[in-house]
ZAMARGU-4260 file (C-alpha; in steps of 0.2 Angstrom, whole numbers, plus 5000, padded with zeros to 4 digits):
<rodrens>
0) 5744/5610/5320 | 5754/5597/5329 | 5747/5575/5326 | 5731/5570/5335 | 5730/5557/5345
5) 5714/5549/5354 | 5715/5547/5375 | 5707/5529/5380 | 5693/5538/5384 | 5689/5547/5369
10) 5692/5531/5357 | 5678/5523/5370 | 5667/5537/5369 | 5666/5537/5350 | 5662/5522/5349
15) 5649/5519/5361 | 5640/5537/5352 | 5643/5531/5335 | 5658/5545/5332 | 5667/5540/5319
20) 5688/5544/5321 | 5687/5552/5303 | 5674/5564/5309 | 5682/5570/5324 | 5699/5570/5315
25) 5693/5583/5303 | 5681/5591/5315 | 5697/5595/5325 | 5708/5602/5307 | 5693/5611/5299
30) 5679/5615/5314 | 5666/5628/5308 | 5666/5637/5327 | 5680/5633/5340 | 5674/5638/5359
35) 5687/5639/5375 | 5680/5626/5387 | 5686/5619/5405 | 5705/5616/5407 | 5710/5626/5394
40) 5704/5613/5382 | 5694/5621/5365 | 5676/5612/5357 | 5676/5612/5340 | 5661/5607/5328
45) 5655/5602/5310 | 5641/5595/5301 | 5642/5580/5294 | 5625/5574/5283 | 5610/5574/5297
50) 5621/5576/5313 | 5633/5588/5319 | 5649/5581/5328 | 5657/5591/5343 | 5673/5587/5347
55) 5682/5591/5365 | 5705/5594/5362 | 5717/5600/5372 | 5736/5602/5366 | 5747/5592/5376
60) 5769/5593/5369 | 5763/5599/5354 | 5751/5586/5351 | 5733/5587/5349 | 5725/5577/5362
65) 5706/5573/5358 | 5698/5571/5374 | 5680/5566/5370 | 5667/5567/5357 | 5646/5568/5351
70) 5635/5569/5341 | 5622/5583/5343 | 5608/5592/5335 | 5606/5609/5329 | 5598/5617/5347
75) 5610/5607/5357 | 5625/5614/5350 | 5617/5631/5353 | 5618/5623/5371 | 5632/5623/5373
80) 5636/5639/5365 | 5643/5638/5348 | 5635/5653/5336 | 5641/5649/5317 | 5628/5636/5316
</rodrens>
């Protein structure tokens, strides 16, 4: 797995949800279900205490490019497809 890295957009949207980097980090190295979205770019999830935080990659020169993230609940990760909940 190449670094990750955080677009300006991402960092923003973090923040303004409440995502905390450390949670996306590892929600991107140890995701419980990963899910081929738009643009060739995966969703990766994990629970974390009461909430559940859904990360949005892509790979860009062998970097891991984290795109955006959130923090969900159980029936809106089922949503948005993931099974191994």
């Amino acid at each position: 797995m190449g670094r990750i890295i955080f677009s300006k957009h991402a960092l923003r949207r973090a923040r303004e949800r409440g995502v905390d980097d450390n949670e996306v980090i590892n929600t991107v190295e140890q995701p419980v279900e990963v899910l081929d979205v738009k643009y060739g770019r995966k969703a990766g999830f994990k629970h974390f205490d009461c909430d559940y935080v859904v990360a949005i990659y892509e790979t860009r020169n062998g970097e891991i490019v984290v795109v955006t993230s959130v923090k969900v609940d159980k029936k809106r990760l089922e949503r948005y497809g993931f099974r191994r909940i």
